[in-house]
N, CA, C and O atoms as a printed pandas DataFrame, in Angstrom:
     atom_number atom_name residue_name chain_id  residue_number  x_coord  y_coord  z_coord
0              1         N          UNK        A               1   67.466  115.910   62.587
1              2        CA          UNK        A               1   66.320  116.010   63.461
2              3         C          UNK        A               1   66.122  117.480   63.824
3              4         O          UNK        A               1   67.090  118.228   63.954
4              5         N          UNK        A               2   64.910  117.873   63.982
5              6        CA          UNK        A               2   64.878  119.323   64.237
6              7         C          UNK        A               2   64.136  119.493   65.489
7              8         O          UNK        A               2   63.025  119.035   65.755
8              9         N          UNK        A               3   64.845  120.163   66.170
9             10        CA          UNK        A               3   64.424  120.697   67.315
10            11         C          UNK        A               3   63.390  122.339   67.878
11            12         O          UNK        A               3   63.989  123.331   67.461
12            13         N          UNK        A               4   62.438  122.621   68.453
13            14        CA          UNK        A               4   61.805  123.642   68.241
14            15         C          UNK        A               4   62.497  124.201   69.445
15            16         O          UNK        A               4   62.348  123.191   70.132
16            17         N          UNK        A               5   63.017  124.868   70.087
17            18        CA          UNK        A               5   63.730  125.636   71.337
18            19         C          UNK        A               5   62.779  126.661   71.774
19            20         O          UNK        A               5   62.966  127.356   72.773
20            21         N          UNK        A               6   61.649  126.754   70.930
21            22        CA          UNK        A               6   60.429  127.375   71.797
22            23         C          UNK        A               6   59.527  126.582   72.548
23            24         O          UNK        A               6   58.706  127.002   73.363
24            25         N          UNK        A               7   59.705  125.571   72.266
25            26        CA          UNK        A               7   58.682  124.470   72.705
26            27         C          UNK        A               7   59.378  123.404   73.679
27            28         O          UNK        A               7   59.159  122.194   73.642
28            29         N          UNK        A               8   59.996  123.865   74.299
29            30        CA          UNK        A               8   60.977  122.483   75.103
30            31         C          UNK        A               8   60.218  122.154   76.795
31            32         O          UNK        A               8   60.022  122.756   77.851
32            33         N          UNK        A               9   59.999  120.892   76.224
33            34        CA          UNK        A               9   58.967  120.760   77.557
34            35         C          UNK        A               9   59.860  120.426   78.836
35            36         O          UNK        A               9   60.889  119.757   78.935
36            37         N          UNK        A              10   59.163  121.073   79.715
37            38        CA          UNK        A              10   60.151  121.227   81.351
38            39         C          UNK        A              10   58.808  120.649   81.918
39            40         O          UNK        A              10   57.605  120.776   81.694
40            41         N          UNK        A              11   59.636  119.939   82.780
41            42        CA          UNK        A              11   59.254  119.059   83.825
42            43         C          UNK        A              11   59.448  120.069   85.185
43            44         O          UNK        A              11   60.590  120.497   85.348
44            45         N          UNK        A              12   58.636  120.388   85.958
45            46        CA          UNK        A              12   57.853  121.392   87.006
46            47         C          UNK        A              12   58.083  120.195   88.311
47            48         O          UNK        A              12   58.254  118.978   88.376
48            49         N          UNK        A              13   57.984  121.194   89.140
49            50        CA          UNK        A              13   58.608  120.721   90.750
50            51         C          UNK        A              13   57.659  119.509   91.002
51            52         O          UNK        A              13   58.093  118.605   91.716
52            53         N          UNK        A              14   56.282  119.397   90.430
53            54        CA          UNK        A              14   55.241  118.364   90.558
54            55         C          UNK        A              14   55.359  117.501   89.663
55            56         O          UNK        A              14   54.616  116.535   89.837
56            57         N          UNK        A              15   56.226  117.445   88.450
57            58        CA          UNK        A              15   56.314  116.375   87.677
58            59         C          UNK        A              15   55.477  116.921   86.452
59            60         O          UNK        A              15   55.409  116.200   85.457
60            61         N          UNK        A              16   55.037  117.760   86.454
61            62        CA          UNK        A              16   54.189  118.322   85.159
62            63         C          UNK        A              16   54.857  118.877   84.150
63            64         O          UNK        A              16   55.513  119.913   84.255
64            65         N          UNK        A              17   54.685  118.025   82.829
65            66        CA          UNK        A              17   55.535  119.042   81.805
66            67         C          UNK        A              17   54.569  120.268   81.127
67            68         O          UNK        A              17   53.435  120.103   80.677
68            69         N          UNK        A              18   55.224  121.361   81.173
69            70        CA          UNK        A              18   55.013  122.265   81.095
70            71         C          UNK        A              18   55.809  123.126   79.551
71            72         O          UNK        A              18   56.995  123.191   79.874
72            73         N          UNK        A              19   55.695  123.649   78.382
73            74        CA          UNK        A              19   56.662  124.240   77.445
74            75         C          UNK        A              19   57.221  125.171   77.933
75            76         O          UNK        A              19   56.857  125.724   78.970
76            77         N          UNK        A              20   58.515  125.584   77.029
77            78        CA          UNK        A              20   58.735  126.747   77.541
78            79         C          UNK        A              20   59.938  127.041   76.978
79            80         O          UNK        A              20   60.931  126.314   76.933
80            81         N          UNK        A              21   59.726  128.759   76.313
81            82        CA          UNK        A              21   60.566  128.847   75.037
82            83         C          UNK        A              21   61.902  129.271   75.814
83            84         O          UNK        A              21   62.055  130.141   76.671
84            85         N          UNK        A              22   62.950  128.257   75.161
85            86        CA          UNK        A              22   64.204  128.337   75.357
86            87         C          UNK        A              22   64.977  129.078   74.262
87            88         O          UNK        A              22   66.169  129.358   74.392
88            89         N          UNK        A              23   64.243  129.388   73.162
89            90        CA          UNK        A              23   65.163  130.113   72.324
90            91         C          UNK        A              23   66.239  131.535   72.511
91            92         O          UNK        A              23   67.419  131.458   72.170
92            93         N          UNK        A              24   65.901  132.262   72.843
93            94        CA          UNK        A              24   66.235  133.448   73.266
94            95         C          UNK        A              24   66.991  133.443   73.765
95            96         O          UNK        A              24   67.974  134.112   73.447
96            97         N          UNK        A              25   66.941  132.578   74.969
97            98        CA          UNK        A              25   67.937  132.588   76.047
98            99         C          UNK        A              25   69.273  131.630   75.885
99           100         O          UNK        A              25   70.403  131.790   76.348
100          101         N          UNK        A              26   68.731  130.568   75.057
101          102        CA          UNK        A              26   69.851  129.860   75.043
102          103         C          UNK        A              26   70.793  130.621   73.480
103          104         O          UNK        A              26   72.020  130.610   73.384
104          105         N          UNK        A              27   69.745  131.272   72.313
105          106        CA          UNK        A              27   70.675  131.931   71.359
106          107         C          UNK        A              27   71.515  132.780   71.799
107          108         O          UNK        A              27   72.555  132.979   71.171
108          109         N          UNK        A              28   71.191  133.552   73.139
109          110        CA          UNK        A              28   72.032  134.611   73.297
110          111         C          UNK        A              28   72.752  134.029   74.287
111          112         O          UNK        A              28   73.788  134.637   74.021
112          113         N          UNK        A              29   73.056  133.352   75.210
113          114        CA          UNK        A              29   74.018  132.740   75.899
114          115         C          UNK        A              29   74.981  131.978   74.806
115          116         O          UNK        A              29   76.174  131.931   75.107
116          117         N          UNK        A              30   74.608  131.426   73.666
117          118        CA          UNK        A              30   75.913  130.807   72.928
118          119         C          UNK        A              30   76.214  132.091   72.020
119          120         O          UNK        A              30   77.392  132.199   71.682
120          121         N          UNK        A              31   75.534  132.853   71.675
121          122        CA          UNK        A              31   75.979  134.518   70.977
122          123         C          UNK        A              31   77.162  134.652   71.732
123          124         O          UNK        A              31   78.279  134.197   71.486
124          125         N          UNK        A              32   76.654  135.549   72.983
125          126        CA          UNK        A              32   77.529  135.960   73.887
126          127         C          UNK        A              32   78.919  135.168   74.137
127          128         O          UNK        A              32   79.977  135.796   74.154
128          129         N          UNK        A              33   78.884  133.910   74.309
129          130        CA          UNK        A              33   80.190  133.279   74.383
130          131         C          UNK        A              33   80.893  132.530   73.997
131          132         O          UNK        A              33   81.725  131.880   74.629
132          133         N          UNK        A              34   80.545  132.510   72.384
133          134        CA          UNK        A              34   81.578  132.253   71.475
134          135         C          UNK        A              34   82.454  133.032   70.738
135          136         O          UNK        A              34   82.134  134.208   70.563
136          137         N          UNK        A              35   83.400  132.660   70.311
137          138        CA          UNK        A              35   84.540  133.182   69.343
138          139         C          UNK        A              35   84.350  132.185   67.935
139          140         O          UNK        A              35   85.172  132.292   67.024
140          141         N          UNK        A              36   83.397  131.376   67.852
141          142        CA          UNK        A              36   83.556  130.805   66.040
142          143         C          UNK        A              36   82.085  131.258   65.647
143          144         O          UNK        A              36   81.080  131.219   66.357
144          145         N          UNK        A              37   82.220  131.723   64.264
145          146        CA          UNK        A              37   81.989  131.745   63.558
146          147         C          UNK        A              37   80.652  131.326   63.241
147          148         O          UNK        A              37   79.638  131.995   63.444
148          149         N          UNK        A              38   80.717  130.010   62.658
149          150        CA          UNK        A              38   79.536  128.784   62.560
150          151         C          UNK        A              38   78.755  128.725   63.965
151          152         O          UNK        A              38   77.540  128.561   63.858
152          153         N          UNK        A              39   79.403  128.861   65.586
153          154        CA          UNK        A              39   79.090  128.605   66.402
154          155         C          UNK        A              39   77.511  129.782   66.408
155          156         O          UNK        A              39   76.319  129.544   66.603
156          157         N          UNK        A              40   78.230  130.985   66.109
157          158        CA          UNK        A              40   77.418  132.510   65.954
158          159         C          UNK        A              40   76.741  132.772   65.618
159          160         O          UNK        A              40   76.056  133.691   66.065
160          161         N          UNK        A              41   76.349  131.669   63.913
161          162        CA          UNK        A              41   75.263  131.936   62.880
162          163         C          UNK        A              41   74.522  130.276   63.635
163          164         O          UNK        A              41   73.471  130.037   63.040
164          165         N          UNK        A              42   74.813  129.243   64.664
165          166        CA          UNK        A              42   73.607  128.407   64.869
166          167         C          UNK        A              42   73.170  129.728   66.278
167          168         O          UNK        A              42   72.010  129.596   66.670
168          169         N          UNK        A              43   73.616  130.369   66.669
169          170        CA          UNK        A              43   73.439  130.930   67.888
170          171         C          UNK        A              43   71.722  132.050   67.377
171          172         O          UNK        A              43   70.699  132.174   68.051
172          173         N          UNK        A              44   72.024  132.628   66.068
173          174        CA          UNK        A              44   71.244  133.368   65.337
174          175         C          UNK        A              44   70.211  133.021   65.048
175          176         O          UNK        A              44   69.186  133.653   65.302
176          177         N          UNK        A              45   70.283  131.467   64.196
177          178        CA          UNK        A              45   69.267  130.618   64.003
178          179         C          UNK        A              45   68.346  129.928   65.315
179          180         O          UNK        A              45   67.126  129.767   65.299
180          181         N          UNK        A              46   69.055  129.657   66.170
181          182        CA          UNK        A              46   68.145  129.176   67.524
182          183         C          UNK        A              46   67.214  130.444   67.833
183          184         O          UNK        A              46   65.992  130.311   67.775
184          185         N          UNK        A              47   67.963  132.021   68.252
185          186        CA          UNK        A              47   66.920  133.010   68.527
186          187         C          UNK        A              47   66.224  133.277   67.577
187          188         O          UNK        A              47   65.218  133.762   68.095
188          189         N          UNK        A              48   66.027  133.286   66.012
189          190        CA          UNK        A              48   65.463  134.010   65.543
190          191         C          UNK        A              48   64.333  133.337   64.498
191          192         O          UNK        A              48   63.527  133.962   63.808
192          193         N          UNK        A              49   64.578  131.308   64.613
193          194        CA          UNK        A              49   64.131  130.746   63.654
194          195         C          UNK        A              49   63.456  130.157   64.564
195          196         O          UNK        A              49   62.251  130.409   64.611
196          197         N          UNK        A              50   64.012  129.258   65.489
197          198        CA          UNK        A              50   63.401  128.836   66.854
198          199         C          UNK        A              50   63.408  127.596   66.625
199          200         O          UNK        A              50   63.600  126.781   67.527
200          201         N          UNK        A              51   63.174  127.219   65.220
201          202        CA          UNK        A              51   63.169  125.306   65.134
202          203         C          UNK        A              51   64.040  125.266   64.204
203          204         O          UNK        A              51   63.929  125.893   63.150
204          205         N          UNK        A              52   65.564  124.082   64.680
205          206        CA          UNK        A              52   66.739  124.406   63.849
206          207         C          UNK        A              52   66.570  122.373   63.597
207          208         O          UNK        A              52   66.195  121.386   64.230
208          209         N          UNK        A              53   66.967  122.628   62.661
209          210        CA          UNK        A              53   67.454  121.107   62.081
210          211         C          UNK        A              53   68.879  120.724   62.285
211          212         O          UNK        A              53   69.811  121.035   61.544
212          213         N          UNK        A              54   68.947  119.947   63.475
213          214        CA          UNK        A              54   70.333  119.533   64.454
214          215         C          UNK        A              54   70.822  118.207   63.862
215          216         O          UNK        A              54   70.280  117.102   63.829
216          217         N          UNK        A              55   71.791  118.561   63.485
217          218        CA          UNK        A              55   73.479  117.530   62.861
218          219         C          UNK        A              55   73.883  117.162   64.271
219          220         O          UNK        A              55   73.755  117.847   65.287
220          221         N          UNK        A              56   74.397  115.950   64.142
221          222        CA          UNK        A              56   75.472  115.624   65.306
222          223         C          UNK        A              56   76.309  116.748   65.519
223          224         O          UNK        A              56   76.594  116.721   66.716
224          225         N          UNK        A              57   76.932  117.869   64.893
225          226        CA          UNK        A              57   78.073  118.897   65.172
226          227         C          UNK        A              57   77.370  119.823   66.373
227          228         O          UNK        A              57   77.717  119.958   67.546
228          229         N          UNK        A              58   76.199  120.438   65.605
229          230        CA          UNK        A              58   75.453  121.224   66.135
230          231         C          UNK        A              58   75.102  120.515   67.963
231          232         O          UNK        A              58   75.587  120.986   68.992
232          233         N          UNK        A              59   74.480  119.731   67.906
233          234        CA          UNK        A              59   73.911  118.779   68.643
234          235         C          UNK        A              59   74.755  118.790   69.945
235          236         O          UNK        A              59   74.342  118.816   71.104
236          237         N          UNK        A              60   75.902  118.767   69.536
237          238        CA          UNK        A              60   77.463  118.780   70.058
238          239         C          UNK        A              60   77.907  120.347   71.123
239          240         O          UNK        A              60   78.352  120.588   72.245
240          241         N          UNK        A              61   77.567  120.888   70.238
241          242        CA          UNK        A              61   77.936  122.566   70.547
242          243         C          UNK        A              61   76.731  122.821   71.415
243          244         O          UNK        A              61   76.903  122.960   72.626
244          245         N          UNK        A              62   75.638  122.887   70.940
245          246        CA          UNK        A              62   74.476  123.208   72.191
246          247         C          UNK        A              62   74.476  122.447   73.641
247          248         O          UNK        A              62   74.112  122.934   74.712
248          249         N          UNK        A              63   75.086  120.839   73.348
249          250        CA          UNK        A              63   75.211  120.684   74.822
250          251         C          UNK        A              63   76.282  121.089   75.406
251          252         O          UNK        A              63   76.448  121.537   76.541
252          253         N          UNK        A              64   76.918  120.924   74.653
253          254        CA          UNK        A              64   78.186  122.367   75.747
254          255         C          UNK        A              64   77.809  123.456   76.334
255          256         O          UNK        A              64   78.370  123.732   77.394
256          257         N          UNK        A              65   77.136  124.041   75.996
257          258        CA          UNK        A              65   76.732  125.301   76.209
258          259         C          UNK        A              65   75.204  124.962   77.308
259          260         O          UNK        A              65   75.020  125.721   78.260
260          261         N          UNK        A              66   74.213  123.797   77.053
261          262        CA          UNK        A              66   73.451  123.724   78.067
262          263         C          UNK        A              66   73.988  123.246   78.924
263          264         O          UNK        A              66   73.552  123.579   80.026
264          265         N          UNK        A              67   75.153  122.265   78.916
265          266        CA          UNK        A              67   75.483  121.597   80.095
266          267         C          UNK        A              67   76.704  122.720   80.996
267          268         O          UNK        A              67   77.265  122.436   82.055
268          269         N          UNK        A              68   76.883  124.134   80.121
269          270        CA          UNK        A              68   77.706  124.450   80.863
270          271         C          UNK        A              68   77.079  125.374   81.900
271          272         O          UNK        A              68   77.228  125.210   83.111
272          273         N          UNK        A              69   76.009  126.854   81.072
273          274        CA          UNK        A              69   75.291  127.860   81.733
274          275         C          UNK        A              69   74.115  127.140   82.617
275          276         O          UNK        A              69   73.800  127.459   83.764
276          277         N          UNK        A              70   73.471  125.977   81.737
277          278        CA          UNK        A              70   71.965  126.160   82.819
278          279         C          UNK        A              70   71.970  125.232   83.475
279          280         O          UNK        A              70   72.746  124.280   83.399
280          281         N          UNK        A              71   70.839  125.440   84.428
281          282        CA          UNK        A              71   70.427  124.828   85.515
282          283         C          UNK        A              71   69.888  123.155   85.413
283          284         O          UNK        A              71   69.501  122.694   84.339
284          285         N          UNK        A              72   69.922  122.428   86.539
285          286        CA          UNK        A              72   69.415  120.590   86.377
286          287         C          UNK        A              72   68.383  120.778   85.312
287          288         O          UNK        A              72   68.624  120.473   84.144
288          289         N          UNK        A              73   67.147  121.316   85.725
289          290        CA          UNK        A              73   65.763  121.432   84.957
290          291         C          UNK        A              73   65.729  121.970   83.758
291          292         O          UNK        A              73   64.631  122.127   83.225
292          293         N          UNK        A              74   66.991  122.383   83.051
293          294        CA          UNK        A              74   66.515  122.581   81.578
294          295         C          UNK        A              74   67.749  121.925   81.323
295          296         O          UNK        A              74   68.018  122.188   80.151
296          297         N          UNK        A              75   68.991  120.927   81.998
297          298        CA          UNK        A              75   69.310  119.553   81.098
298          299         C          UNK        A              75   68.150  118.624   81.081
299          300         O          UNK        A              75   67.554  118.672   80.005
300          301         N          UNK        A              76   67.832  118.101   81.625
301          302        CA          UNK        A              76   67.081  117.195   82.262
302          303         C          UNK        A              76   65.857  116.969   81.256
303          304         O          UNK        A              76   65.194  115.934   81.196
304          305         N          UNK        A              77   65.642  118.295   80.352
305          306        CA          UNK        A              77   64.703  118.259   79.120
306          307         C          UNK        A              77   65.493  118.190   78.152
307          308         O          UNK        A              77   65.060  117.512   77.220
308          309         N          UNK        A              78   67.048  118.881   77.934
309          310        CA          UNK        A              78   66.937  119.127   76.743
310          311         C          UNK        A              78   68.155  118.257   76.494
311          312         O          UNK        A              78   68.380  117.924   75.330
312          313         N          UNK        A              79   69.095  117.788   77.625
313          314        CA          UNK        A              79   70.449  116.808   77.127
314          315         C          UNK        A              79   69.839  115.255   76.925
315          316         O          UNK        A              79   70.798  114.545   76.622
316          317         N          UNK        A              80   68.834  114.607   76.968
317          318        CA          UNK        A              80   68.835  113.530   76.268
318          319         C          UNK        A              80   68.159  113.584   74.756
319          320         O          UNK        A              80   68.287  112.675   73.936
320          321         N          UNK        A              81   67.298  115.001   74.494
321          322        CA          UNK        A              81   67.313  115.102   73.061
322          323         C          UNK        A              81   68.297  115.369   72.298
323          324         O          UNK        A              81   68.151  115.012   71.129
324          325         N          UNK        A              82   69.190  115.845   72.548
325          326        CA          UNK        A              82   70.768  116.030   71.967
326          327         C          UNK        A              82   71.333  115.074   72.044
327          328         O          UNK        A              82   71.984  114.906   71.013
328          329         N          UNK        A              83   71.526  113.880   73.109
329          330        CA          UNK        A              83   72.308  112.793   73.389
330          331         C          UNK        A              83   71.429  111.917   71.841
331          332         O          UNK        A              83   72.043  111.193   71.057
332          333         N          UNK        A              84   70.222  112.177   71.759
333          334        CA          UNK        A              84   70.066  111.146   70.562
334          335         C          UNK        A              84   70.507  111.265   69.094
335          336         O          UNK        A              84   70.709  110.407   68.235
336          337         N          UNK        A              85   70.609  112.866   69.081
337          338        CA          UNK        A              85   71.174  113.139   67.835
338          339         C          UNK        A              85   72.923  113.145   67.839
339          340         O          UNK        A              85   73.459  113.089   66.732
340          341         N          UNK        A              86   73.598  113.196   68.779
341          342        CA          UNK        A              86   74.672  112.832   68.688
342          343         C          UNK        A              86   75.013  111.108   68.929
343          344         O          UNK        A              86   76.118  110.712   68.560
344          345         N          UNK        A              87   74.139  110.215   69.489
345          346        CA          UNK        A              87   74.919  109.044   68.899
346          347         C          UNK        A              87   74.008  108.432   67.928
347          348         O          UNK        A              87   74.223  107.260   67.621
348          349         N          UNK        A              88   72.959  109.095   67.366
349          350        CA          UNK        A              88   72.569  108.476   65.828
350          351         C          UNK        A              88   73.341  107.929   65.028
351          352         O          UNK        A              88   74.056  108.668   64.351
352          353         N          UNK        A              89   73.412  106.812   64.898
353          354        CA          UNK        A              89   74.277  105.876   63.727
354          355         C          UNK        A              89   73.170  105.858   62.417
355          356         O          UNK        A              89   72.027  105.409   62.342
356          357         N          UNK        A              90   74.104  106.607   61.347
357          358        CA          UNK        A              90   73.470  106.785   59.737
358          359         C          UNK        A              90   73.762  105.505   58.977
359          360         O          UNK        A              90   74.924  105.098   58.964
360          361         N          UNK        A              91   73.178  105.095   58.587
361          362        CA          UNK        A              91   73.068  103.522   57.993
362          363         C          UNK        A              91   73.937  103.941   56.850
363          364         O          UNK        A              91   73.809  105.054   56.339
364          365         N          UNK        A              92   75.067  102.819   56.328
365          366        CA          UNK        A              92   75.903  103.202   54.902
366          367         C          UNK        A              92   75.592  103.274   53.728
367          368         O          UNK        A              92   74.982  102.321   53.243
368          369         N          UNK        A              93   75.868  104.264   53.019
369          370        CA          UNK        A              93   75.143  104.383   51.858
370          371         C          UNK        A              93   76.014  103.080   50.873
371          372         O          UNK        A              93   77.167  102.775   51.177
372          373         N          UNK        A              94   75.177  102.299   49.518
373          374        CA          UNK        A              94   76.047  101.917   49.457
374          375         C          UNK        A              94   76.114  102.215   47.572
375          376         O          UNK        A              94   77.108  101.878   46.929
């Protein structure tokens, strides 16, 4: 599933969703405070591509990182779009 991190709609003190580009801020907050690798090059791709195509791994790592730095109002948009790509069940190939 791909996510656009420029376009993440926030919900406003009146209930109004409103966009509002999260890329930047959230690439360079997981830049800044990781030590892996893979973590570094999705950190690159969020600031610089802006719409990343999210794996359960990925999916995984960004809510760590939203649920750790930001504030209620940008979980509140962006941890139940992650919650869906991490418990997506992939049908068996057969």
């Amino acid at each position: 599933m791909k996510i656009d991190f420029s376009k993440i709609q926030i919900k406003d003190i009146e209930g109004k969703m409103n966009p509002r580009d999260m890329s930047k801020e959230l690439g360079n907050i997981i830049f800044q405070n990781t030590n892996d690798i893979g973590e570094l090059d999705l950190a690159r791709d969020i600031y610089h591509k802006k719409e990343v195509d999210m794996d359960k791994a990925k999916a995984e790592i960004v809510k760590r990182y939203v649920e750790q730095y930001f504030l209620a109002f940008v979980k509140e948009a962006i941890l139940p779009v992650l919650d869906i790509i991490i418990k997506e069940v992939k049908p068996n190939k057969k």
